[in-house]
Backbone bond lengths (Angstrom), bond angles and torsions (degrees), N, CA, C in turn:
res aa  C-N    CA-C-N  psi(-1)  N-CA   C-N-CA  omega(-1)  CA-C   N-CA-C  phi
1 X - - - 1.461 - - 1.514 108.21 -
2 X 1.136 118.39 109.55 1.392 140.42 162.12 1.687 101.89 -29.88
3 X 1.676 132.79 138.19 1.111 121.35 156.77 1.632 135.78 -60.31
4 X 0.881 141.60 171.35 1.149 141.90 -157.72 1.734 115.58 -132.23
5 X 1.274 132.23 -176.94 1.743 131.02 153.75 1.264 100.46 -151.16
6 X 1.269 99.73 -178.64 1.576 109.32 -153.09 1.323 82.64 -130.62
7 X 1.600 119.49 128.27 1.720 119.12 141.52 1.516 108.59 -119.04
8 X 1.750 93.44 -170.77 1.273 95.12 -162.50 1.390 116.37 -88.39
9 X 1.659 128.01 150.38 1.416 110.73 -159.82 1.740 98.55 -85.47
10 X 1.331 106.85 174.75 1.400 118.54 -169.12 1.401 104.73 -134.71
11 X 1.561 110.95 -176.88 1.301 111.16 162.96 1.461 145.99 -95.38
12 X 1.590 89.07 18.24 1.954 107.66 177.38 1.785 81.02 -97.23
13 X 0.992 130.65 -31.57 1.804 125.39 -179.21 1.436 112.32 -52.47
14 X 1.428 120.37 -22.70 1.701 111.02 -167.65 1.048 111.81 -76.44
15 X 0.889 136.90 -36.18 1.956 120.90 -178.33 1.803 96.56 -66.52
16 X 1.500 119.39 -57.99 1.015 100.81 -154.61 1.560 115.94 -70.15
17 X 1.074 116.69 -22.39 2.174 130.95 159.68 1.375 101.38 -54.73
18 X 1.551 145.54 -63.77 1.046 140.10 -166.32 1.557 107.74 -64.01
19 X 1.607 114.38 -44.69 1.682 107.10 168.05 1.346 125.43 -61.11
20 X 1.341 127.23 -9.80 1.317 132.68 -167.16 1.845 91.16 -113.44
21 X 1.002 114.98 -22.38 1.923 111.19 -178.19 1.880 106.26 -96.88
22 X 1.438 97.94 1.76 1.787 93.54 -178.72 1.595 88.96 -136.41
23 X 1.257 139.28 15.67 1.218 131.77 124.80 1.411 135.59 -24.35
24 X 1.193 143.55 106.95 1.442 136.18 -153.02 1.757 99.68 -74.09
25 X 0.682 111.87 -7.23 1.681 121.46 -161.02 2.115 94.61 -97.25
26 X 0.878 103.15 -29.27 1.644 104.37 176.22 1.672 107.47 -130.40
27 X 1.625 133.13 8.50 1.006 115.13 171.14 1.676 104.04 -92.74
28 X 1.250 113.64 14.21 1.718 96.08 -146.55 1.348 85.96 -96.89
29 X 1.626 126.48 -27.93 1.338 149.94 -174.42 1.586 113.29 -65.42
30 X 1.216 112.66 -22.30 1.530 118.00 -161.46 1.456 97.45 -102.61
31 X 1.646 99.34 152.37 1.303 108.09 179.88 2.005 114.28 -64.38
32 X 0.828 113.84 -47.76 1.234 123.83 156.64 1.381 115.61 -67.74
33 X 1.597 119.08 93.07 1.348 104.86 179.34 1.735 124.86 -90.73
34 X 1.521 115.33 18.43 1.913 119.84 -148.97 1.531 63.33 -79.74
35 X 1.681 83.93 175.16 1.515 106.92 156.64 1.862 100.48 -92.30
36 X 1.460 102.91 138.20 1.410 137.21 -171.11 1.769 102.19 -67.53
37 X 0.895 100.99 118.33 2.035 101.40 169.00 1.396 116.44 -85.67
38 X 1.361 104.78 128.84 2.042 90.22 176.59 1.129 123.98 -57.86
39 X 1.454 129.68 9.26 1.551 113.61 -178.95 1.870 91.27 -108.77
40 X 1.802 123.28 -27.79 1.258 107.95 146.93 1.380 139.53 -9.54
41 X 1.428 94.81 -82.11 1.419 132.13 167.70 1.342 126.55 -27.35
42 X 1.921 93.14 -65.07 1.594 104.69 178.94 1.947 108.92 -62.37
43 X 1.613 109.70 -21.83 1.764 107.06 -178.99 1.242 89.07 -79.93
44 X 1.050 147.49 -60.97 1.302 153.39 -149.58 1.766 100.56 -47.16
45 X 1.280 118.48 -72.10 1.513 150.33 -178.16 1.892 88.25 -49.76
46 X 1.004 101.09 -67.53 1.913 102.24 -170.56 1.340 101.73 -53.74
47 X 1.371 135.48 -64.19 1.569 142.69 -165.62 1.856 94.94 -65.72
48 X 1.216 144.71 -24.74 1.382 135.58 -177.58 1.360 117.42 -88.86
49 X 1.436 103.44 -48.49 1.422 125.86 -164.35 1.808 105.38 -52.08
50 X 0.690 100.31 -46.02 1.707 102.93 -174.80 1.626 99.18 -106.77
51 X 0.752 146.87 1.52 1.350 150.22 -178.84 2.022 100.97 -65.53
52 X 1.470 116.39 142.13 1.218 115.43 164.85 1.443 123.54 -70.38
53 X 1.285 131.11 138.98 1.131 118.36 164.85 1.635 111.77 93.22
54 X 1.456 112.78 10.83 1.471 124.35 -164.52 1.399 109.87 -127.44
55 X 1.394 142.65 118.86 1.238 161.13 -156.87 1.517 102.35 -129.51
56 X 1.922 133.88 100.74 0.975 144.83 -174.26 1.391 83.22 -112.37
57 X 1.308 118.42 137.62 2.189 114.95 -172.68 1.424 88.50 -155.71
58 X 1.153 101.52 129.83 1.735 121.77 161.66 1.728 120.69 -95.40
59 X 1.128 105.61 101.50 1.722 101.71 -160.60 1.855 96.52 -82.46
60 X 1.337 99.74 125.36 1.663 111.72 -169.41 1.546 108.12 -132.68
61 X 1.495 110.96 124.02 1.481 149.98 -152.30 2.016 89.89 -102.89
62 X 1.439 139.66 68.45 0.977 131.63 -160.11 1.470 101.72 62.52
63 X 1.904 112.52 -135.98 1.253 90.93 -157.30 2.094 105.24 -103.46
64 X 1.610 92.60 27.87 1.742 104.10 -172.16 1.777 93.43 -88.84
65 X 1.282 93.39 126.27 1.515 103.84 145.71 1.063 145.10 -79.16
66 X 1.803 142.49 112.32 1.031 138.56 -131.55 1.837 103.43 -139.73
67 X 0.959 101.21 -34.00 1.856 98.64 -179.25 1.201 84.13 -145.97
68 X 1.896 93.21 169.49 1.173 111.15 169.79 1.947 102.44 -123.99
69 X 1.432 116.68 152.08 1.701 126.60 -178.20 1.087 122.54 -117.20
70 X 1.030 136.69 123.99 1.709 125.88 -163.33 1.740 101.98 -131.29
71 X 1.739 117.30 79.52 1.471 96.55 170.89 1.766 117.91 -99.29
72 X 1.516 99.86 152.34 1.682 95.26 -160.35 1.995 92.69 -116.34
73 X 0.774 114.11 138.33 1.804 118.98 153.68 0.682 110.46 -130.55
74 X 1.478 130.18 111.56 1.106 165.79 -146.79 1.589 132.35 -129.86
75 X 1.461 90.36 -61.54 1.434 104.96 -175.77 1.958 101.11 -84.55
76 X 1.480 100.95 -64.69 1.400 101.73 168.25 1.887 132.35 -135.37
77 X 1.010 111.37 156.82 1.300 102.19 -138.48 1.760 109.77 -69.17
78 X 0.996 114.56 7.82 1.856 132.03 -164.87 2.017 100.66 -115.64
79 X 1.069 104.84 -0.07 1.781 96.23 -131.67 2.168 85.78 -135.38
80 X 0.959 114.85 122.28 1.330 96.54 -148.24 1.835 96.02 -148.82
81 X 1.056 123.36 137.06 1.234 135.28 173.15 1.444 123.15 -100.78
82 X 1.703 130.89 138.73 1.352 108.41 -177.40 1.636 106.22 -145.46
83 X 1.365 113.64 179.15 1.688 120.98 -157.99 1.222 100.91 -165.16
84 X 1.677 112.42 131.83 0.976 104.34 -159.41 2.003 97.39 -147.53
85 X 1.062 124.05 161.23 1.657 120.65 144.68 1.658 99.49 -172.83
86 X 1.264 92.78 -169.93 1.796 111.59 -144.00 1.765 101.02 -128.41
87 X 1.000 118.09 126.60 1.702 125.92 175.32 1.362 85.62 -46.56
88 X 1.373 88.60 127.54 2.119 103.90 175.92 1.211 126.82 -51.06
89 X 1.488 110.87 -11.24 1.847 132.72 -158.84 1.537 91.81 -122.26
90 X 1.120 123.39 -7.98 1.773 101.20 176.23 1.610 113.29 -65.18
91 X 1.575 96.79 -178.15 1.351 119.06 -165.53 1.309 115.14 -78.20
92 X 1.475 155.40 106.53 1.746 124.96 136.61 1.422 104.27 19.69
93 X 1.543 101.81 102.77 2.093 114.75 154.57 1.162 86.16 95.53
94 X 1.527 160.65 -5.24 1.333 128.47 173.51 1.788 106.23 -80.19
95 X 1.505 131.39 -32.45 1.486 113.90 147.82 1.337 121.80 -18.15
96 X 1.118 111.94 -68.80 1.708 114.64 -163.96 1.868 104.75 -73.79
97 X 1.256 103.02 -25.86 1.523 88.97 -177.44 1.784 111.14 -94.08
98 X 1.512 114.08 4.57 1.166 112.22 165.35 1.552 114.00 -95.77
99 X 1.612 100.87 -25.38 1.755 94.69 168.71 1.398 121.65 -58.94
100 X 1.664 101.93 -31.27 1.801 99.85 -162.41 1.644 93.76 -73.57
101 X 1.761 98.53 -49.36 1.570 91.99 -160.57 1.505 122.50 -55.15
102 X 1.930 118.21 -16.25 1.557 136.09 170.69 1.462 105.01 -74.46
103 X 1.002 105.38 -15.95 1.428 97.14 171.75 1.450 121.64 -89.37
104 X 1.284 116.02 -37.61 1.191 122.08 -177.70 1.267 112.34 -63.77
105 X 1.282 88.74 -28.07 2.052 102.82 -166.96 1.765 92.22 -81.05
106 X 0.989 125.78 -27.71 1.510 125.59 -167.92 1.682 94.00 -82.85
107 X 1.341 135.65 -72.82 1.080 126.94 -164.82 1.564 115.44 -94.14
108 X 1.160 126.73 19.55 1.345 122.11 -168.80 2.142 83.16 -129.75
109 X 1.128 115.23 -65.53 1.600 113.94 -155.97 2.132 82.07 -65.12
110 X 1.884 98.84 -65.85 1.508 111.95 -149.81 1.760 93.81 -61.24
111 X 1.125 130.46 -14.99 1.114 129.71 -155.50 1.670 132.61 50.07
112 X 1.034 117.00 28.13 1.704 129.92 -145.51 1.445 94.06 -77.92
113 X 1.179 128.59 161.53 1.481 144.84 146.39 1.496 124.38 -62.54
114 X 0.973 108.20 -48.73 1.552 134.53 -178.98 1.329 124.92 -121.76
115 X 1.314 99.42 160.81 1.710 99.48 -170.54 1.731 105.77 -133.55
116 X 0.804 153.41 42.59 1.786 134.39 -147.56 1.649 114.91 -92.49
117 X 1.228 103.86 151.00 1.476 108.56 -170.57 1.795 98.33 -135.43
118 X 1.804 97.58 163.39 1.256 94.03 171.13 1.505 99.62 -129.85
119 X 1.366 115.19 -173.44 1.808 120.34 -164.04 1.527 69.21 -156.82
120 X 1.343 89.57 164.72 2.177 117.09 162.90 1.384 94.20 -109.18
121 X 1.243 116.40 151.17 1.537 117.37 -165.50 1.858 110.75 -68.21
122 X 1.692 100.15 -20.07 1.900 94.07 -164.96 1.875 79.70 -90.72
123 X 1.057 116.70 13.86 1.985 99.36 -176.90 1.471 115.86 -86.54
124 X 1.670 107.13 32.44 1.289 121.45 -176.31 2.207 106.38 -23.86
125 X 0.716 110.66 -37.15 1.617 111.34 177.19 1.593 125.73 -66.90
126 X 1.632 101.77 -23.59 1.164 126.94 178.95 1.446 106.46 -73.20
127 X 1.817 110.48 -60.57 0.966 118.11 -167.37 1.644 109.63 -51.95
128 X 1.021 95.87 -56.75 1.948 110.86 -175.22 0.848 106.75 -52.58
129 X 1.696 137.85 -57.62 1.531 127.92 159.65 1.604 98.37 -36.60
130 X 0.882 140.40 -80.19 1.890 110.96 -145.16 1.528 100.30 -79.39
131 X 1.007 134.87 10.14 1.369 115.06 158.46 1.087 117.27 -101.22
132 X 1.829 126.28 -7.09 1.060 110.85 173.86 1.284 113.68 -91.20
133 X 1.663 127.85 -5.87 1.687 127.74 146.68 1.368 115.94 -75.04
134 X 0.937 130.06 23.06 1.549 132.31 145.44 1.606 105.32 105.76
135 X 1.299 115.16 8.38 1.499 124.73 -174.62 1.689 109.45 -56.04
136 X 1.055 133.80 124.86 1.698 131.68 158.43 1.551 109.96 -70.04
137 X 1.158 112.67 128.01 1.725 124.16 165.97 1.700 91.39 -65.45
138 X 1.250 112.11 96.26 1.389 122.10 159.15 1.842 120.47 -63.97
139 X 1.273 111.95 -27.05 1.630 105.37 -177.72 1.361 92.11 174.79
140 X 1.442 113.84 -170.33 1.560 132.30 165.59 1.392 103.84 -153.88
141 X 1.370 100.95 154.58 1.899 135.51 -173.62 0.971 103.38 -92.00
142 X 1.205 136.10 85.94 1.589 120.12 -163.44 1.661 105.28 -95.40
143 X 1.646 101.58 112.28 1.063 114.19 164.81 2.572 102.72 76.82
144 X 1.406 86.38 46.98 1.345 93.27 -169.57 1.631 102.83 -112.76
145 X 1.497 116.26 -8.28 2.079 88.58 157.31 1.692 84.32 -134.14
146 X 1.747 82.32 165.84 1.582 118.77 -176.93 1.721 95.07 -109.12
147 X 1.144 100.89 130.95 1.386 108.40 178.10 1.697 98.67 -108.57
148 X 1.113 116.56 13.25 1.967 114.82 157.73 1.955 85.54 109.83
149 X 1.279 109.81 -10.79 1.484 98.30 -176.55 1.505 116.89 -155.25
150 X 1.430 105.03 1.32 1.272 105.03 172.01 1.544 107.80 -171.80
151 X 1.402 108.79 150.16 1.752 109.93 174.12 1.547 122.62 -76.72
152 X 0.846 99.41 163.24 1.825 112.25 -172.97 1.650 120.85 -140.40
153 X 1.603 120.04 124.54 0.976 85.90 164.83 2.085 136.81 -88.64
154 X 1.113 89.75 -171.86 1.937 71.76 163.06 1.454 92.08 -152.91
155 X 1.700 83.71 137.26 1.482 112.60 172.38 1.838 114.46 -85.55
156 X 1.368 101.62 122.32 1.451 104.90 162.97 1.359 133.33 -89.07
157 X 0.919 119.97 159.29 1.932 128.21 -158.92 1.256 101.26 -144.19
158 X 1.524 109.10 124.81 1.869 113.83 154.46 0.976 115.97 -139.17
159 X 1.698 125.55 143.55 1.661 135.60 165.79 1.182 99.97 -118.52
160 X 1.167 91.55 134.56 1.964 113.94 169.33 1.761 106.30 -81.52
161 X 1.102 101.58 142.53 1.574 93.99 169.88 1.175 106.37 -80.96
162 X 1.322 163.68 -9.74 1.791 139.73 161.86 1.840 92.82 -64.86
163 X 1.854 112.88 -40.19 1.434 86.00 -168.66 2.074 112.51 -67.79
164 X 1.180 100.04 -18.95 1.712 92.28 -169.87 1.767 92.03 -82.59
165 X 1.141 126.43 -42.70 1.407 108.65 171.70 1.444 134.29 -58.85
166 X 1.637 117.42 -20.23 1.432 124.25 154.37 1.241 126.25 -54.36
167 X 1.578 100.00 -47.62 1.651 102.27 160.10 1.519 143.59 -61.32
168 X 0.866 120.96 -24.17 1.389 142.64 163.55 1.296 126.56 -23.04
Protein backbone atom coordinates (compact mmCIF):
# COMPACT_ATOMS: atom_id res chain seq x y z
CA UNK A 1 0.00 0.00 0.00
CA UNK A 2 1.31 3.13 -1.36
CA UNK A 3 1.39 6.02 1.43
CA UNK A 4 -1.30 8.24 1.71
CA UNK A 5 -2.17 12.25 3.26
CA UNK A 6 -4.72 13.43 5.04
CA UNK A 7 -6.88 16.65 4.12
CA UNK A 8 -9.46 18.29 5.52
CA UNK A 9 -12.97 16.75 5.15
CA UNK A 10 -15.61 18.88 3.41
CA UNK A 11 -19.04 18.87 2.49
CA UNK A 12 -18.99 16.85 -0.92
CA UNK A 13 -17.38 14.05 1.87
CA UNK A 14 -20.81 13.41 3.71
CA UNK A 15 -22.56 10.83 1.97
CA UNK A 16 -19.51 9.07 1.26
CA UNK A 17 -18.27 9.14 5.45
CA UNK A 18 -21.83 8.41 6.49
CA UNK A 19 -21.80 5.17 4.03
CA UNK A 20 -18.59 3.99 5.35
CA UNK A 21 -19.78 4.89 9.35
CA UNK A 22 -23.25 2.83 8.80
CA UNK A 23 -21.39 0.07 7.19
CA UNK A 24 -22.01 -2.97 9.40
CA UNK A 25 -18.36 -3.82 9.25
CA UNK A 26 -17.35 -0.40 11.17
CA UNK A 27 -20.69 0.41 12.87
CA UNK A 28 -20.52 -2.55 15.17
CA UNK A 29 -17.16 -0.95 16.63
CA UNK A 30 -18.55 2.46 17.43
CA UNK A 31 -19.89 3.65 20.46
CA UNK A 32 -23.01 4.55 18.81
CA UNK A 33 -23.85 1.52 17.01
CA UNK A 34 -27.72 2.67 15.09
CA UNK A 35 -27.42 3.22 11.64
CA UNK A 36 -26.71 7.16 11.26
CA UNK A 37 -29.55 9.34 9.35
CA UNK A 38 -28.32 12.01 6.93
CA UNK A 39 -29.89 14.79 8.62
CA UNK A 40 -27.85 13.18 11.88
CA UNK A 41 -24.94 13.37 9.99
CA UNK A 42 -25.49 16.69 8.34
CA UNK A 43 -25.71 18.11 12.60
CA UNK A 44 -23.00 16.07 13.36
CA UNK A 45 -20.60 17.51 10.32
CA UNK A 46 -22.04 21.30 11.06
CA UNK A 47 -21.46 21.23 15.05
CA UNK A 48 -17.55 19.73 14.36
CA UNK A 49 -16.56 21.24 11.29
CA UNK A 50 -15.89 24.67 12.55
CA UNK A 51 -15.57 23.76 16.05
CA UNK A 52 -11.97 24.61 17.79
CA UNK A 53 -9.79 22.03 18.52
CA UNK A 54 -11.53 19.55 15.94
CA UNK A 55 -9.71 17.72 13.06
CA UNK A 56 -12.47 16.10 10.47
CA UNK A 57 -9.52 14.37 7.83
CA UNK A 58 -10.23 12.40 4.80
CA UNK A 59 -7.29 9.96 4.46
CA UNK A 60 -6.59 9.93 0.47
CA UNK A 61 -4.54 7.14 -1.42
CA UNK A 62 -3.73 9.66 -4.61
CA UNK A 63 -6.87 11.19 -5.38
CA UNK A 64 -9.18 7.92 -3.73
CA UNK A 65 -10.65 8.34 -0.52
CA UNK A 66 -10.19 5.62 1.83
CA UNK A 67 -10.84 6.42 5.67
CA UNK A 68 -12.06 8.88 7.50
CA UNK A 69 -9.81 10.65 11.03
CA UNK A 70 -11.34 12.52 13.59
CA UNK A 71 -8.66 14.18 16.11
CA UNK A 72 -10.36 16.27 18.93
CA UNK A 73 -8.42 18.58 21.74
CA UNK A 74 -10.59 19.29 23.82
CA UNK A 75 -9.71 18.96 27.19
CA UNK A 76 -6.13 20.42 26.61
CA UNK A 77 -4.64 22.04 23.95
CA UNK A 78 -1.29 19.57 23.41
CA UNK A 79 -3.20 16.45 24.54
CA UNK A 80 -5.49 15.10 21.89
CA UNK A 81 -7.87 12.21 21.27
CA UNK A 82 -8.52 10.34 17.93
CA UNK A 83 -11.16 8.07 15.78
CA UNK A 84 -10.71 6.57 13.05
CA UNK A 85 -12.11 3.73 10.27
CA UNK A 86 -11.44 2.64 6.75
CA UNK A 87 -13.95 2.39 3.55
CA UNK A 88 -15.18 -1.24 4.17
CA UNK A 89 -13.77 -2.23 0.55
CA UNK A 90 -10.20 -1.02 1.04
CA UNK A 91 -7.06 -2.84 0.51
CA UNK A 92 -4.70 -5.03 3.07
CA UNK A 93 -2.14 -2.12 4.70
CA UNK A 94 -4.18 0.93 4.02
CA UNK A 95 -5.03 0.79 8.12
CA UNK A 96 -1.51 1.04 8.91
CA UNK A 97 -0.72 3.62 6.33
CA UNK A 98 -3.56 5.81 7.57
CA UNK A 99 -2.34 5.35 11.19
CA UNK A 100 1.24 6.45 10.32
CA UNK A 101 0.11 9.18 7.99
CA UNK A 102 -2.54 10.49 11.33
CA UNK A 103 0.14 10.42 13.12
CA UNK A 104 2.39 12.37 11.38
CA UNK A 105 -0.33 14.76 10.77
CA UNK A 106 -0.99 14.78 14.64
CA UNK A 107 2.53 15.43 15.85
CA UNK A 108 4.38 16.89 13.02
CA UNK A 109 1.44 19.49 11.30
CA UNK A 110 -0.92 19.59 14.99
CA UNK A 111 2.19 19.59 16.93
CA UNK A 112 0.49 17.72 19.94
CA UNK A 113 2.23 16.05 22.87
CA UNK A 114 -0.04 13.29 23.05
CA UNK A 115 -2.05 11.19 21.11
CA UNK A 116 -4.82 8.82 23.01
CA UNK A 117 -7.17 6.42 21.58
CA UNK A 118 -9.86 4.16 22.74
CA UNK A 119 -10.80 0.36 21.50
CA UNK A 120 -14.06 -1.65 23.09
CA UNK A 121 -12.46 -4.47 24.75
CA UNK A 122 -13.94 -7.43 22.05
CA UNK A 123 -12.22 -4.88 19.11
CA UNK A 124 -9.32 -7.22 19.43
CA UNK A 125 -8.20 -5.67 15.77
CA UNK A 126 -8.40 -2.30 17.15
CA UNK A 127 -6.40 -3.08 19.97
CA UNK A 128 -3.42 -4.57 17.87
CA UNK A 129 -3.59 -1.75 15.48
CA UNK A 130 -2.56 0.81 18.19
CA UNK A 131 0.01 -1.14 19.57
CA UNK A 132 1.40 -1.93 16.56
CA UNK A 133 1.89 2.15 16.04
CA UNK A 134 3.62 2.23 19.13
CA UNK A 135 0.55 3.16 21.36
CA UNK A 136 0.93 2.02 25.33
CA UNK A 137 -2.31 0.33 26.79
CA UNK A 138 -2.56 3.10 29.33
CA UNK A 139 -5.52 1.38 31.51
CA UNK A 140 -9.05 -0.10 30.95
CA UNK A 141 -12.84 1.01 31.73
CA UNK A 142 -13.94 -1.92 33.00
CA UNK A 143 -17.21 -2.55 31.85
CA UNK A 144 -17.83 1.41 30.93
CA UNK A 145 -20.27 1.33 27.65
CA UNK A 146 -23.64 -0.44 27.25
CA UNK A 147 -24.17 -1.38 23.86
CA UNK A 148 -28.30 -1.55 24.70
CA UNK A 149 -27.54 -5.22 25.93
CA UNK A 150 -24.46 -5.69 27.37
CA UNK A 151 -21.27 -3.99 29.05
CA UNK A 152 -17.95 -3.50 27.55
CA UNK A 153 -14.85 -2.69 28.52
CA UNK A 154 -12.67 0.03 26.74
CA UNK A 155 -9.16 -0.02 26.48
CA UNK A 156 -7.17 3.22 26.50
CA UNK A 157 -4.04 4.05 24.41
CA UNK A 158 -1.35 6.87 24.52
CA UNK A 159 1.85 7.95 22.44
CA UNK A 160 3.95 10.67 23.41
CA UNK A 161 5.49 12.40 20.60
CA UNK A 162 9.40 11.91 21.68
CA UNK A 163 8.05 8.19 21.94
CA UNK A 164 6.63 8.16 18.13
CA UNK A 165 9.65 10.24 17.10
CA UNK A 166 12.14 7.63 18.66
CA UNK A 167 10.52 5.30 16.58
CA UNK A 168 10.88 6.62 13.39
Amino acid sequence: MSSGRLRLMHSGDLARVLNWRNHPDVRQFMYTSHEISPEEHAQWFARNNEAPGVWLLIYEVGSAPLGFVNISSTRCAQVADWGFYLAPDSEPGTGRSLGEAALKYAFEELELHKLCGQALGFNERSIRFHERLGFTREGVLREQHCDGERYHDVICFGLLAAEWKNAK
